[in-house]
Steps between C-alpha positions, in 0.01 A plus 500: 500500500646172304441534125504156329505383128471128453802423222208389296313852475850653443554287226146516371487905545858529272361267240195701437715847498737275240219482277390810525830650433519270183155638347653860564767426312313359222292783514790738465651299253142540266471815532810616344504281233678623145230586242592180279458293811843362504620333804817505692601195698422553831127658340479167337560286815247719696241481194544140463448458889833280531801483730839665355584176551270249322522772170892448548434128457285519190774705345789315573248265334529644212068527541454825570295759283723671244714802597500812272865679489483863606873580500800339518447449901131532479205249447123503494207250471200632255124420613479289172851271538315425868157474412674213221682367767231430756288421214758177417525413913117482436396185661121488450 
């Protein structure tokens, strides 16, 4: 018995689990948010729906939503600072 997957279903097939590994992540992420809703970075790339890397462009930017400090090694993002932020990258 010869069991063959075109290249093209194997790449479909790992782009859907992709996905679906990326909305169980944001999921996760959701569901253990902080009572005042502060994000961490990686929370904020996941609720923003952007690549690590694109958000890493906006900041080096100097665009990016404004970061709360925590601690000395420690930053956040509050819901308002982002809701302001996407608010200004508004384009409609």
């Amino acid at each position: 018995m010869n069991h063959h997957i075109e290249p093209k279903a194997l790449v479909q097939q790992g782009e859907r689990l992709k996905a679906l590994i990326k909305e169980a992540v944001r999921e996760a992420l959701n569901e253990q948010r902080p009572a005042n809703g502060a994000f961490t970075r990686p929370e904020l790339i996941a609720h923003l729906r952007l690549s690590k890397t694109t958000f890493d462009r906006i900041e080096a930017r100097g665009e990016g939503p404004r970061k709360t400090k925590l601690s000395k090694r420690r930053i956040c993002y509050l819901p308002e600072d982002v809701k302001a932020w996407q608010e200004k990258r508004r384009v409609l």
